[in-house]
N, C-alpha and C positions, 0 to 999 in steps of 0.2 A: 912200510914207511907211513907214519899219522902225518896227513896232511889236515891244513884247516882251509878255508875258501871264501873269497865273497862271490857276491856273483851281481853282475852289473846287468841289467835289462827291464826297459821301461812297460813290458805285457806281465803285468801283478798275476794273471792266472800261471801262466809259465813259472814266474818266480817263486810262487806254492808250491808247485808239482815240484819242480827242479831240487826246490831244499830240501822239502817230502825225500825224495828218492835219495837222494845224497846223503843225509843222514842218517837214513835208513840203512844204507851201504856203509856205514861208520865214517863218515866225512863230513865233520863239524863244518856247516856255515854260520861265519860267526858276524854274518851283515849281508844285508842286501840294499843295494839303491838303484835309481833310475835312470840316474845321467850324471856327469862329468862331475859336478861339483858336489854330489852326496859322494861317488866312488872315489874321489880323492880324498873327502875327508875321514871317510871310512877307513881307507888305506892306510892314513897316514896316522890313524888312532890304534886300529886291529893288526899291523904289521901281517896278514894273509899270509900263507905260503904262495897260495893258486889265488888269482882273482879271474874268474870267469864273464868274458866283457863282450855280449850280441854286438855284434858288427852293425847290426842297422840298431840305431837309438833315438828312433822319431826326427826330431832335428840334427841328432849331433853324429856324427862319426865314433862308431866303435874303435878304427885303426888313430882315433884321435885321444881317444879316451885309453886307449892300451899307451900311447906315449908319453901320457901327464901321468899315468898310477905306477909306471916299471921301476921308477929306482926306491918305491917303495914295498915293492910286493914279491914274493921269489920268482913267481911265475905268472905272465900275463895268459891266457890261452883265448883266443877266439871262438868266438861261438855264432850258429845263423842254419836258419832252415834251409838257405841256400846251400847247392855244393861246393866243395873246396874251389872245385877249377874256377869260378865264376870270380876267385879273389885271390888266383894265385901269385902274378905280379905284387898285388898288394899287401899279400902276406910274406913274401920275400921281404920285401922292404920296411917290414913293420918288428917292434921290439918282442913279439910276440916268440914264446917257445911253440904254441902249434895253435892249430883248427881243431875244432870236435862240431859235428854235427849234432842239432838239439834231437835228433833220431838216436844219437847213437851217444848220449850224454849217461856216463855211470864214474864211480867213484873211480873204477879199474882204469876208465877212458882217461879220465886226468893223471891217475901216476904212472901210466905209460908217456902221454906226453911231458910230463913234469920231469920224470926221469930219462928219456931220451935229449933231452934239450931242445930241438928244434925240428923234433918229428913230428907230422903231420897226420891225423888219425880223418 
């Protein structure tokens, strides 16, 4: 399954590395932005499959930003150097198909949760 991706996170070294690897794993990112109103308009230009959305985004809320980009994008997935457990409540209750840890961030990690619907990796 070719998926394409954005990926939402306001740390620009991370957002190098992150596309680096993912493309490299054959997983087109086809936009990156910072916060709320670049990932919406991106969304709502590049129709994403995956848009990959850091949980902490300086001021703003990641679980804030996965609720304004979901009815545009196939798959919102959460991302954060923190562990799942630290956001589990909050990931129940978010539009989110799963968590990935930025440790454990690969092309495979997202079509597993992409294809699982609301597995948590």
């Amino acid at each position: 399954m070719r998926l394409v991706c954005v990926i939402v996170d306001d740390n620009k070294p991370f957002l190098d590395v992150a596309r680096a690897l993912l493309e490299r794993q054959g997983m087109p990112v086809v936009g990156v932005a910072a916060n709320s109103l670049e990932a919406l308009s991106l969304v709502r230009e590049r129709r994403p499959d995956v848009a990959l959305v850091d949980i902490s985004l300086g001021e703003e809320s990641g679980f804030e930003v996965a609720r304004v980009i979901a009815g545009y994008v196939g798959h919102v997935i959460l991302i954060s150097s923190n562990a799942q457990d630290d956001y589990a409540d909050l990931l129940a209750d978010s539009p989110a198909a799963g968590f990935i840890s930025k440790t454990e961030l690969s092309a495979d990690a997202i079509r597993r949760v992409a294809n699982s619907g609301r597995g948590h990796l």
